[in-house]
N, C-alpha and C positions, 0 to 999 in steps of 0.2 A: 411210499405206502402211507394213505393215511393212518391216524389214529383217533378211535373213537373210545370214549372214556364215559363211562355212564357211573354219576358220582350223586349219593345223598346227601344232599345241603342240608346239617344240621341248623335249627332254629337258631339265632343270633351270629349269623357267620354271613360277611358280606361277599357278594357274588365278585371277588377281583382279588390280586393276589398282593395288592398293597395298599393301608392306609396312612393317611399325613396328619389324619385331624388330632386338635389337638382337646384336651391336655395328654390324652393318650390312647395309643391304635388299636380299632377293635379287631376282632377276630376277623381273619382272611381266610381264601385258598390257600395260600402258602404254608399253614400250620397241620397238610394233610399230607405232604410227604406226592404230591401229583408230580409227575414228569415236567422237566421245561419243555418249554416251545407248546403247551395245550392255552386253549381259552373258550371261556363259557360260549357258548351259542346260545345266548336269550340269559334274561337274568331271572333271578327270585331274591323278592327284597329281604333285609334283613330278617326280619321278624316271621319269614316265610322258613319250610322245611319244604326238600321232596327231590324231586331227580332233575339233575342239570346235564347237559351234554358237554362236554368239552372234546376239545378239537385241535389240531394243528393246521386243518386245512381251510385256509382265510376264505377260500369264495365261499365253501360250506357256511363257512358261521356267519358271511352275511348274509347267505340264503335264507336263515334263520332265524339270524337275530333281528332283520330289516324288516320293519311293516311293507314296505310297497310291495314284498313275495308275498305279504297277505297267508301265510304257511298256516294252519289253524293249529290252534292247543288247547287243551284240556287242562281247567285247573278245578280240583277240587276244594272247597272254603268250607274253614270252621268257624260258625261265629258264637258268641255268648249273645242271649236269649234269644226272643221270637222277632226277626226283621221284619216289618211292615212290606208291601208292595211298594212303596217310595223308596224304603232303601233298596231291596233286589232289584230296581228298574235298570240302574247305569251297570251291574255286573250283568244282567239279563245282556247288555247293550255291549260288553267286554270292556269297558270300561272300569273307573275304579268309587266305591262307594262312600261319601264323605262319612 
């Protein structure tokens, strides 16, 4: 049976459930008490918050997490002040904005 786990990634928590860097490891998965054998299907980077899926079932989560499935998603962005059309063109594009 699989398991689907629909999880809020709090801001500053990296989408994996271990870090090596050094001088010392930021926040993970592993600090939320999730079952073994789940893993994210798609990521949200550190500094991002919102709903992650995770999964035990491997073809799942590369259906999901791999672009060549082309899977669409929705993200919603907060930015501070008013972006120009230069900036939104590359998010317009799903891309990411320098």
């Amino acid at each position: 049976m699989t398991r689907l786990i629909l999880f809020n990634k709090p801001h500053g928590v990296l989408t994996q459930f271990t870090d090596r860097s050094s001088p010392s490891p930021r926040p993970t998965l592993s600090g939320f008490g999730l079952p073994q054998g789940v893993y994210p299907a798609g990521r949200l980077d550190r500094d991002s918050e919102g709903l992650l899926l995770l999964t035990d079932d491997g073809m799942l989560q590369a259906r999901i997490a791999d672009p060549r499935h082309k899977m669409e998603k929705t993200y919603l962005v907060q930015v501070e002040g008013a972006p120009d059309d230069e900036a939104l063109a590359p998010l317009r594009r799903g891309g990411r904005s320098q």
